[in-house]
Structure formats: structure tokens, C-alpha cells
N, C-alpha and C positions, 0 to 999 in steps of 0.2 A: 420544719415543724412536723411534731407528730401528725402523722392523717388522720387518726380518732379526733384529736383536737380539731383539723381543719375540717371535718364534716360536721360539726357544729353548728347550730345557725347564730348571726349575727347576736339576734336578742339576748341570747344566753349567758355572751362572753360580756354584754353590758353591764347586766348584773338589777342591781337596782338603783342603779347611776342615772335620774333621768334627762332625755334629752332636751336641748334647749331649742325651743323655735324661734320661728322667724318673729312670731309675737311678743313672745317672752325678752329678746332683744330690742326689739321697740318700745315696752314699756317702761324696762331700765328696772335697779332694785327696787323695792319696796322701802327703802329710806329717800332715795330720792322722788318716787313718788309723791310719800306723804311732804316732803318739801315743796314739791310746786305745787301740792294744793292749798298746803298752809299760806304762800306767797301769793294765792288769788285774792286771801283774805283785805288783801290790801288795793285790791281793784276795786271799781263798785261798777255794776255789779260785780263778784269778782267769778275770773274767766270771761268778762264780757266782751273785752279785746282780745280773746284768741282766734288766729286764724280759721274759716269756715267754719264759724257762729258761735252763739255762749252752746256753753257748758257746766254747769253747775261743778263745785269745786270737789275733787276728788271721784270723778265720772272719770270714762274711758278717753283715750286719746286717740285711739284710734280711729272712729268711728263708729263703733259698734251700739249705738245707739242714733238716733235721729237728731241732728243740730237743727238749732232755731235760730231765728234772725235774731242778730246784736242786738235791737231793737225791744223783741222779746223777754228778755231775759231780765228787764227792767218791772215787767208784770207780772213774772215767775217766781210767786211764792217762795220755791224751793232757792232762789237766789238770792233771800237775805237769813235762811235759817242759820248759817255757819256766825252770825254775828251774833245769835242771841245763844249758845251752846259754849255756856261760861258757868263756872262755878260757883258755890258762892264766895270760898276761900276767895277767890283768882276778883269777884267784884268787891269786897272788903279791903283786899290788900290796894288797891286804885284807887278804892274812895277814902283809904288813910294818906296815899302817896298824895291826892289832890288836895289834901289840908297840909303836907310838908309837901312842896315843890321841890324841894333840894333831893328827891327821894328817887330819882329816875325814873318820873311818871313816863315820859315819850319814851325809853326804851323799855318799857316793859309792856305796852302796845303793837310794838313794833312789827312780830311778827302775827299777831292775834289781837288786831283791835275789836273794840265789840260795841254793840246798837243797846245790849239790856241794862248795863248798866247808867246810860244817859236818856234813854227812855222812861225809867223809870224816873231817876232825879228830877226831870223835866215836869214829869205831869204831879210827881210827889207836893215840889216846888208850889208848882201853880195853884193845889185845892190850899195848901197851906200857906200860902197868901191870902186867898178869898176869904178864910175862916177866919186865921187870925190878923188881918185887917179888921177884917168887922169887929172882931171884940178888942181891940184894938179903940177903935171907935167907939163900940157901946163902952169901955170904961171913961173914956174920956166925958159922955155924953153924960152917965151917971154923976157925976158931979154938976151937972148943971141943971138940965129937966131931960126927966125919963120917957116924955110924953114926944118930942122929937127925934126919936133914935129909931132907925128903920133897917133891917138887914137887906145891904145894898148885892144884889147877887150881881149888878153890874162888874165887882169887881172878879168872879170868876170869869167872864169873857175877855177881862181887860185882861188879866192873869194869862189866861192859855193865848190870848192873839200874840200878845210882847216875847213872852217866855221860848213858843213854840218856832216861832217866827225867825228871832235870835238865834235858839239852836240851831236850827237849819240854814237858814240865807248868809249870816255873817258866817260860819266859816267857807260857806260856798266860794262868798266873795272873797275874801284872802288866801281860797285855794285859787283862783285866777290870777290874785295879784301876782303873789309867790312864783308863779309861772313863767308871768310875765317878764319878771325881775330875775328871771333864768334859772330858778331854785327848780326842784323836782316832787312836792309834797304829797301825800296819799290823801283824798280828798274824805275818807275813813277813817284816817287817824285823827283828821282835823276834825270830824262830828263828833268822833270819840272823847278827843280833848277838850272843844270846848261846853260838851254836856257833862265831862264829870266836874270842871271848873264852877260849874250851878251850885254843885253840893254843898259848898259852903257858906250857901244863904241860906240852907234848910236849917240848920241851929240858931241860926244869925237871927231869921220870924219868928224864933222861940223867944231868943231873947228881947228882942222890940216891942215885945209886950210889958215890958218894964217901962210904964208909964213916967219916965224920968225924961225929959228932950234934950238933956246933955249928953244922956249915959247913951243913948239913941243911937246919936251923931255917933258916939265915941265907937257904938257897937258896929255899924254902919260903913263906918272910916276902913276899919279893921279888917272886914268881911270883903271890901270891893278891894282894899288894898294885895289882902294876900291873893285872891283869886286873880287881879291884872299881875302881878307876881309870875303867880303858876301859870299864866298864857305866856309871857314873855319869857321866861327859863326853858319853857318846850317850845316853845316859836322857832327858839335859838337855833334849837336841834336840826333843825331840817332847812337852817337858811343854807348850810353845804358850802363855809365859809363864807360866801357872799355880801355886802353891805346890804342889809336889809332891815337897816336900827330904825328908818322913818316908818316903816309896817311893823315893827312888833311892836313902836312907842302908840300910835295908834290902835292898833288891837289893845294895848292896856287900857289906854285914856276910855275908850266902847265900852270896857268891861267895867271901869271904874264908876260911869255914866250908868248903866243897868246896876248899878250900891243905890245910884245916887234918884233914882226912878223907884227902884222896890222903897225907899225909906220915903221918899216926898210923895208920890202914889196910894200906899197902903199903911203908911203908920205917920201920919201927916199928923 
């Protein structure tokens, strides 16, 4: 080698080639990055089972910030905000997929389920029970004397206890069953699924206001049938072959029974 050349310093001959550290090798690319933090989505909290404490999804790995106790992470804010950071396109196309089940509602959850769009269903739900029950009632009452019809606001506490309750506790519990029974299910996906499964009562109160008690039933039937439907076709997905047909027939019959509770309850 020329000696002009070999008195060069190192940096020179790099160029603007830069080099890779020992960090930059620990982090890994930045596709695979965004992959393990998409895939926390499905923990709850998610990052909360990572080794030496949560982490909120897409933080460092390394350390370089302060971990909190697993424990923590369940009262940090910051650890459900990735569930509500959805579109509206991305909430519209799940809330069509939840009125056609044949649509691949669980895998389009799968790696990005989310809290806004069954948060919102849930409480939508609930005021639009309270309302239209009661006038539900006062038409009924108008036909007879107008002097005994009272706006019963008991029915928005019956509304949010049942509704809210449901969301949350039943899919908790058929995330244990599922478990039990050797399956592997995201206990996120199951909130997700069985809150947009709601949606389809929300048109259903519209029409129960059609003073009719056949059309009622007829309406009623319809609304708890395709929603136990849409639980059992996603159920499917994550029994991970397994025999699990006596728990998904159950989660429909549940579902069928909350038809059969919103129509004898609120449009009686």
C-alpha cells in the first residue's frame, strides 16, 4: 500500500459509512421493532409481562428509561393509550365486519385490537336504551291515560350496570375458560370482540320503537341471533383446533339471553 494512503487516519478511509454499535445491535431494525411493539398490543397491559417490569409499547429495551413494577402498569395511563389510537376508517370497517361475521372480524383484530371502538358501543348502547325505552313506554301509555306515564331514569342505571358489566366480566371469564381448556386467547381481543358484538343492538332500539309486539320479537330474534353468530365464528378462531364447541355454544346462548333481556327489560 501506498504510505500517503497508509498515513491517513482511520475515519477518513470510512467515509460516511456509519458505524454500528453495540446498541444499534441490540435494538435490531426498526421493522422489527415496530413488530414487537405492535405484538404488546395484544397483552394487557401490553409489555406488562416483559422481563424487569412494564414498559409501555414501543419504549426502549434496553433500559434506558426507569421500569416500573408489572403491578404498575395496570394504573399507567400511558398503558392503554395504544388501544384507543385507531382511525375512524379502521372503526367503521369492524363495525360493518360485526354486522357480517363471515367478514373476518378476529383477524383483522389480530394484530391491533382496540378499547375506542367498544367503549364507545357500550355507553352509545346504554343512553339509547334509557331513552328509547321510556318512549317506548310513554307510547304505549298514550293509548291508555297519559296521567300515569313517568320517565323512569331507573332505566339508565339498569342500562349501564347490565351492559357494562357484560362487556367486561363475560369475556374475562371465557378468557379463563379458554385457558383452562388448553386454548391460548388474548384477553384484548376478547374485550374487543365481545364490545363490537353490542353494535348490533344499537339499530335494533331504533327499531323496537315500532309499537308492533310481533314485529318486536321478529326484530329482537334477529339482532341476538346474528350477534351469538358473530361470537361463535370468532370464538372459532382462537379455539387453535381444540374441542371447545360446549364454550362457544354457551357464549352464544349469553349472548342470545342479553336479545332476550334488552327486548323484556326496555321495550316490554
Amino acid at each position: 500500500m501506498d504510505e500517503g494512503y497508509s498515513n491517513l487516519p482511520t475515519s477518513h478511509l470510512l467515509g460516511s459509512v456509519p458505524a454500528v454499535t453495540q446498541d444499534d445491535r441490540k435494538l435490531g431494525p426498526p421493522a422489527a421493532q415496530d413488530a414487537a411493539a405492535t405484538s404488546r398490543l395484544q397483552e394487557f397491559p401490553p409489555g406488562g409481562g416483559n422481563v424487569g417490569g412494564y414498559r409501555p409499547p414501543g419504549g426502549p429495551a434496553d433500559g434506558d428509561v426507569e421500569n416500573q413494577a408489572d403491578w404498575k402498569g395496570y394504573f399507567n395511563v400511558a398503558s392503554y393509550a395504544p388501544y384507543f389510537n385507531v382511525d375512524t376508517d379502521v372503526v367503521v370497517d369492524r363495525l360493518i365486519s360485526s354486522v357480517y361475521p363471515m367478514d373476518g372480524f378476529y383477524r383483522k383484530i389480530d394484530a391491533n385490537p382496540d378499547m375506542y371502538g367498544p367503549l364507545w358501543i357500550t355507553t352509545t348502547l346504554i343512553f339509547m336504551l334509557a331513552v328509547f325505552g321510556n318512549y317506548a313506554t310513554y307510547l304505549v301509555q298514550t293509548k291508555k291515560d297519559m296521567d300515569i306515564w313517568n320517565f323512569d331514569v331507573g332505566y339508565f342505571s339498569w342500562a349501564a350496570s347490565v351492559m357494562y358489566s357484560y362487556a367486561i366480566i363475560v369475556p374475562v371469564v371465557f378468557f379463563f375458560l379458554f385457558q383452562y381448556f388448553g386454548s391460548r386467547p388474548s384477553l384484548v381481543r376478547f374485550w374487543c370482540m365481545w364490545g363490537y358484538s353490542l353494535f348490533i343492538f344499537i339499530p335494533a332500539s331504533v327499531l323496537l320503537l315500532i309499537p308492533v309486539g310481533f314485529l318486536q320479537w321478529v326484530i329482537i330474534a334477529l339482532a341476538g341471533g346474528a350477534s351469538s353468530w358473530f361470537i361463535t365464528l370468532n370464538l372459532k378462531e382462537c379455539t387453535e383446533g381444540a374441542d371447545l364447541m360446549v364454550l362457544m355454544a354457551s357464549a352464544s346462548v349469553l349472548q342470545f339471553a342479553l336479545a332476550l333481556f334488552i327486548k323484556v327489560y326496555f321495550f316490554a
